[in-house]
N, C-alpha and C positions, 0 to 999 in steps of 0.2 A: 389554661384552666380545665379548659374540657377534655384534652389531653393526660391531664394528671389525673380528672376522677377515674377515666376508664383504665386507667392502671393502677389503679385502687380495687374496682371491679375485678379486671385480671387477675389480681392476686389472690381474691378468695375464691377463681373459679367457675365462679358463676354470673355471665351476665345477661341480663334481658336484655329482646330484641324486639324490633319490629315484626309484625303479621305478616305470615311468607307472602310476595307479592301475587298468587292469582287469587286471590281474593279481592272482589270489588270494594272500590272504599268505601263505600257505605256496611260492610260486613266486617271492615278491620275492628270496630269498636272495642280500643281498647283489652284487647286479648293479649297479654305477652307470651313470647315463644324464645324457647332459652336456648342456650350454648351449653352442651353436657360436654364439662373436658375429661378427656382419656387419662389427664394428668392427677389427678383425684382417683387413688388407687383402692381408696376404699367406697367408692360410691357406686351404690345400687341402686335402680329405681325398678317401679311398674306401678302402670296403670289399670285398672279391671274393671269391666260392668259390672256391679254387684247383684244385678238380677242374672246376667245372661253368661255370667262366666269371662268374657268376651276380653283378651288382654288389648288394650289398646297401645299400651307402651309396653317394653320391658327392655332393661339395661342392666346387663349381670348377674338380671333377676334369679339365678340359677348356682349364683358364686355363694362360696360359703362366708357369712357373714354373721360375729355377735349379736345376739338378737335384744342385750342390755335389758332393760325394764319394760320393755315390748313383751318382755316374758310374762309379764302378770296377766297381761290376757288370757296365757292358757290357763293361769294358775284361778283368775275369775271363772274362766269358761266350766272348768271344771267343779268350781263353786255353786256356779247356775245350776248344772247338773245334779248336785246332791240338795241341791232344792227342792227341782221338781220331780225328784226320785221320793223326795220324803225324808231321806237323811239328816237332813237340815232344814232349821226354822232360821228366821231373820233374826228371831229372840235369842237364841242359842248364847251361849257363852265362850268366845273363844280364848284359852289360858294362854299366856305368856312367860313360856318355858327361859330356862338362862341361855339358851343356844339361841334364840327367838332374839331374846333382847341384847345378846352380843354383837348380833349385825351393825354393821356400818353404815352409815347415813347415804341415804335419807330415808331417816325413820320418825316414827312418832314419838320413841324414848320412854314409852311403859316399860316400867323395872317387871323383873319374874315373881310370876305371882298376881300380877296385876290380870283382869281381863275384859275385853270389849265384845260386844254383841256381834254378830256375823253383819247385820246389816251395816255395822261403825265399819269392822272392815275391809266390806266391799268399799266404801265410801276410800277410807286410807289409800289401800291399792290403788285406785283408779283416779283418782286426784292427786294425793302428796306423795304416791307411789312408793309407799313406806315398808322399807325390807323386812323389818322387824313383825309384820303384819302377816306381811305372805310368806313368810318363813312360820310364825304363829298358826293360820291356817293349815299349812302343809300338815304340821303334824296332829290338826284336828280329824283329818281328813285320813289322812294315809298312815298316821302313830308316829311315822320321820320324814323328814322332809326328802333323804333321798327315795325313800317308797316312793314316797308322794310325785318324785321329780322322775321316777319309773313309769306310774303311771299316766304322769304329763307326755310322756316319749310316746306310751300306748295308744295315748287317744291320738296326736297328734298324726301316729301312721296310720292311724285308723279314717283319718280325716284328711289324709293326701299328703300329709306334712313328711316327703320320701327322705328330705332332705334338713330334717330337724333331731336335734338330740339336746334332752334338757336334764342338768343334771342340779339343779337349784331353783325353785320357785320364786326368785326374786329379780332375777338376772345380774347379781353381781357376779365381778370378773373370773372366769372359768374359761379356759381354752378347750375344754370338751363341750361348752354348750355355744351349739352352733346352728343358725338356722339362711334361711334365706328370703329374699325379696319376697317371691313366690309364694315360700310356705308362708309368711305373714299375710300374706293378701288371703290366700287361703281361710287360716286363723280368721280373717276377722271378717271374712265373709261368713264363714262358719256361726260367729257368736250373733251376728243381726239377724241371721236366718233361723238359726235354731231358740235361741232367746231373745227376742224382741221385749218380750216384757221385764227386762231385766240393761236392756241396749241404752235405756235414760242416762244411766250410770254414768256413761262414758261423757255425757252431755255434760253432766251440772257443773258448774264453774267454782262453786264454791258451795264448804260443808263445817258445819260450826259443831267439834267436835272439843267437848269440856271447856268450852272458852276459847278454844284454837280455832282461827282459821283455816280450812285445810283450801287450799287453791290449786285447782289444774293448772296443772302444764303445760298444755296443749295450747300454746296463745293462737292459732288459728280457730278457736271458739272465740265468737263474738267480734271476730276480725273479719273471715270470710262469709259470707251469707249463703248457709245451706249445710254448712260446717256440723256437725253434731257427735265428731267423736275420731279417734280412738286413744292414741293410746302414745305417747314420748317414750325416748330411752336414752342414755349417754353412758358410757365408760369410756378412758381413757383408748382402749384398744377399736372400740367399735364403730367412737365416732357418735355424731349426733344423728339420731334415728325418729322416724316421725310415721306409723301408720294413721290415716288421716281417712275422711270418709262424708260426700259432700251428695245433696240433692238439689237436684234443679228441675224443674219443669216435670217433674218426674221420673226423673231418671237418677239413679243414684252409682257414683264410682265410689270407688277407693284406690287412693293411692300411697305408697309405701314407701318412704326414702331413708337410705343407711349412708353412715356416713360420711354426715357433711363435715362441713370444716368447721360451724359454729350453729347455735341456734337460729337464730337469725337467717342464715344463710338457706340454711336447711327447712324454716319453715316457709322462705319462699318461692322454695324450689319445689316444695309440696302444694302450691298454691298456684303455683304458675302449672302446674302437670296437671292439677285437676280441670283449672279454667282452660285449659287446650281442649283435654279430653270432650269436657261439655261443648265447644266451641265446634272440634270435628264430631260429634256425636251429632248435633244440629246440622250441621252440612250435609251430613248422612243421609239425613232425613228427607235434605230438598233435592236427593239423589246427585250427589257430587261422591267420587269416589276418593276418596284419601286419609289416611291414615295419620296419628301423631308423628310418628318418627319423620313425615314426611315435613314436617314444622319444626323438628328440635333437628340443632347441626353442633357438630364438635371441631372448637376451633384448631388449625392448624399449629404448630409450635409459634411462626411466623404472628398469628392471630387473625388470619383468614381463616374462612367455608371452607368445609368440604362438603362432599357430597351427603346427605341424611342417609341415619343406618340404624340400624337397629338389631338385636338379640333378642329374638321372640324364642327360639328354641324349647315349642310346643310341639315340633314335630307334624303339627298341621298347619302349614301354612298360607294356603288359600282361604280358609275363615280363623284363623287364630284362635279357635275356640277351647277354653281350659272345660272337661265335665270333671265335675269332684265330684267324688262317689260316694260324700257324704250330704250332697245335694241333690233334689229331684234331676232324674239325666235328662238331657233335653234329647229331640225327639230325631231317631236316625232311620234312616231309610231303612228298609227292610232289606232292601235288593245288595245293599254289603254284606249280608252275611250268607248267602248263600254257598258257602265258602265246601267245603266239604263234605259228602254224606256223613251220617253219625255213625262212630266206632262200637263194640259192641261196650257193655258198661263194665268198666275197670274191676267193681264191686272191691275196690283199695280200700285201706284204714286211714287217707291222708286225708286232710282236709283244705280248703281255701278260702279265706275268706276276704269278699271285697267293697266292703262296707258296714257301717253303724251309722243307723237311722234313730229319730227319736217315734214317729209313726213305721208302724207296721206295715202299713202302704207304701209307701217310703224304699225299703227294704225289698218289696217284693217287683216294685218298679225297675230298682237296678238288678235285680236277680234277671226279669226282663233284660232289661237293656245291656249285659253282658253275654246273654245267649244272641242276642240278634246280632250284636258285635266280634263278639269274639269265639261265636258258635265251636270253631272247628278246635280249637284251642282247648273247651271246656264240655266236650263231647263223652259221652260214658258217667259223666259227673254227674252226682241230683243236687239242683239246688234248693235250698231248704231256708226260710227264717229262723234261726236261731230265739228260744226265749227271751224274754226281755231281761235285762240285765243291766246293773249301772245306770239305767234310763234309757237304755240303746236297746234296739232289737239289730242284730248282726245276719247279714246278709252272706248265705254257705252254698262252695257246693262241695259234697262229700262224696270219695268213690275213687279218688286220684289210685291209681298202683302202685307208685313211686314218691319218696322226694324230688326226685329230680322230676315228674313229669307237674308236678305241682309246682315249681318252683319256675317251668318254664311257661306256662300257664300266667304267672305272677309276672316274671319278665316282662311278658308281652303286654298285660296292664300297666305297669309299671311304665313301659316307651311312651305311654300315651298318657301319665301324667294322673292315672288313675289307682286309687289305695287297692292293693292284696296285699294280704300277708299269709303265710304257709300257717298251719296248725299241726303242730309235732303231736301222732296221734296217741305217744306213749302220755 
């Protein structure tokens, strides 16, 4: 019998285990620690401090991966934004064009011509995850929804997201929109940080729209305790996807799983990655040195261990530290960047730019914290705050000679997981 369920288990992939044995038993309490199989060719995971950057896990965090209905995040994200730009009121009216209401389910099913308030659909999006809504929005926002899925690309490089391309605000099936582990962790560190007062959303379980019940998806709300968000996804090609986002004792991760083989499966492999992390993040604390990957193993074909491994593939790997450059930078030694005297100034027309802040301080922090880091790289250059714009103030330095010496400037941001983009000065 016990034979037959663990090849039930086998089959989808996934099974829990026991607490790695150097933990005293009085510390095992009930923590599972899983089997990531290599055979599951669409699965990606990562774990991340959501205060500290800090990856604690990541498995192919870096692979290109359908980002499904995990997309309406950005498509919210950017909603928040013409919020607190002024753009938009809660009250607003958002129309329901025929393109809008052609979309494929799961939608709310308002015919064209109909329309709902901005605040009904944040609510749609983020609960019933309704296509016909954030295809509706897009073209509030942007006049089309490919604008609109233009400007989704923009913020998203703007925000770290190197490895994201969206060409639809709703996440139905597209082989050009593609995003990863990473850039979602990213994402949805982005939206707690930058919108908090707007992060409830992702919380409420349920929303009573004209008699409907609109219900989240995320059944890890009200199942795990500390659980408060994000955001489910599914298509045929992508797989069952789950960015997910938990607090304990003070400490908040997020973690991100693509997919799985079923929901189910998937939301407990989002539960069990968080309950590790909290688990090693505690250990940490009473200075034990060890890492999740050192708890997750991938079963052999056979259905033996091997050895724990992991693909952090931050490039730093003595602190695994991610800094997004749309968040405060955390704080670097000065004695790194003593790197080369200063060149004379380019006085070029190019420009670089390696962030969008919503405060001003913000902005002139990482202006800082790419001279002390990347000094010798961005030497000749002035860096400048850019006016506020979109809600952003953009972080510049102007003066480059070339394309090319701008573009290798970005490179070199770029290896270290940090947003540039070049500014064509025509």
């Amino acid at each position: 019998m016990l034979g037959h369920a663990r090849h039930a288990l086998a089959s989808i992939g996934f099974v829990a285990t026991a607490l790695f044995a150097t933990i005293a038993p009085q510390a095992q309490a009930q923590v599972p620690y899983l089997q990531l199989p290599a055979s599951q060719p669409k699965y990606a995971a990562i774990v991340v401090d959501a205060h500290t950057g800090e990856v604690l896990y990541a498995k192919r965090a870096d692979s290109p991966r359908y980002p499904a209905s995990i997309t309406k995040v950005m498509t919210l994200y950017l909603t928040f934004e013409a919020l607190e730009s002024g753009k938009l009121r809660l009250t607003d009216r958002v129309q329901i064009s025929p393109h809008a209401a052609a979309q494929a389910p799961t939608k709310l099913g308002l015919r064209p011509g109909d329309s709902l308030t901005v605040e009904e659909a944040m609510y749609a999006m983020a609960l019933k995850s309704a296509n016909d809504i954030a295809v509706a929005m897009a073209e509030k926002l942007g006049g089309t929804e490919s604008r609109f899925a233009a400007l989704m690309t923009l913020r998203a490089q703007e925000l770290g997201m190197h490895n994201t391309r969206f060409v639809n605000a709703s996440g139905l099936p597209d082989s050009r929109q593609i995003t990863t582990a990473r850039d979602l962790a990213i994402l949805s560190r982005a939206v707690m940080r930058d919108y908090p007062q707007h992060y409830k959303l992702f919380n409420t379980q349920q929303y009573v729209f004209r008699g409907q019940t609109l219900r989240n998806h995320n059944r890890l709300l009200g199942r795990m305790p500390g659980v408060d968000g994000l955001k489910t996804g599914f298509t045929n090609a992508s797989g069952f996807n789950l960015a997910a986002s938990a607090v304990r004792d003070g400490r908040r991760l997020i973690a991100v799983v693509m997919g799985g083989p079923s929901t189910a499966v998937r939301d407990q492999n989002a539960q069990d990655l968080l309950l590790t992390g909290f688990d090693v993040a505690a250990r940490r604390a009473r200075g034990e040195n060890i890492t999740v990957a050192q708890n997750l193993f991938e079963p052999e074909p056979t259905g033996g261990l091997v050895r724990p491994s992991t693909e952090q593939g931050d490039g730093e790997q003595d602190e695994l530290k991610i800094v997004l450059a749309s968040a405060t930078p955390l704080p670097v030694h000065m004695s790194s960047a003593k790197a080369a005297s200063p060149r004379p100034s380019a006085k070029g027309k190019w420009t670089v730019q390696v962030g969008a802040f919503r405060s001003k301080k913000d902005a002139r922090e990482q202006l800082s914290f790419v001279k002390s880091r990347f000094g010798k790289h961005f030497a000749g250059a002035e860096g400048f705050v850019a006016d506020r714009e979109a809600g952003a103030y953009r972080s510049r330095f102007k003066g480059f000679a070339s394309e090319k010496s701008a573009k290798a400037a970005c490179s070199v941001m770029k290896s270290k997981r940090l947003a540039c983009m070049v500014i064509d000065p025509g």
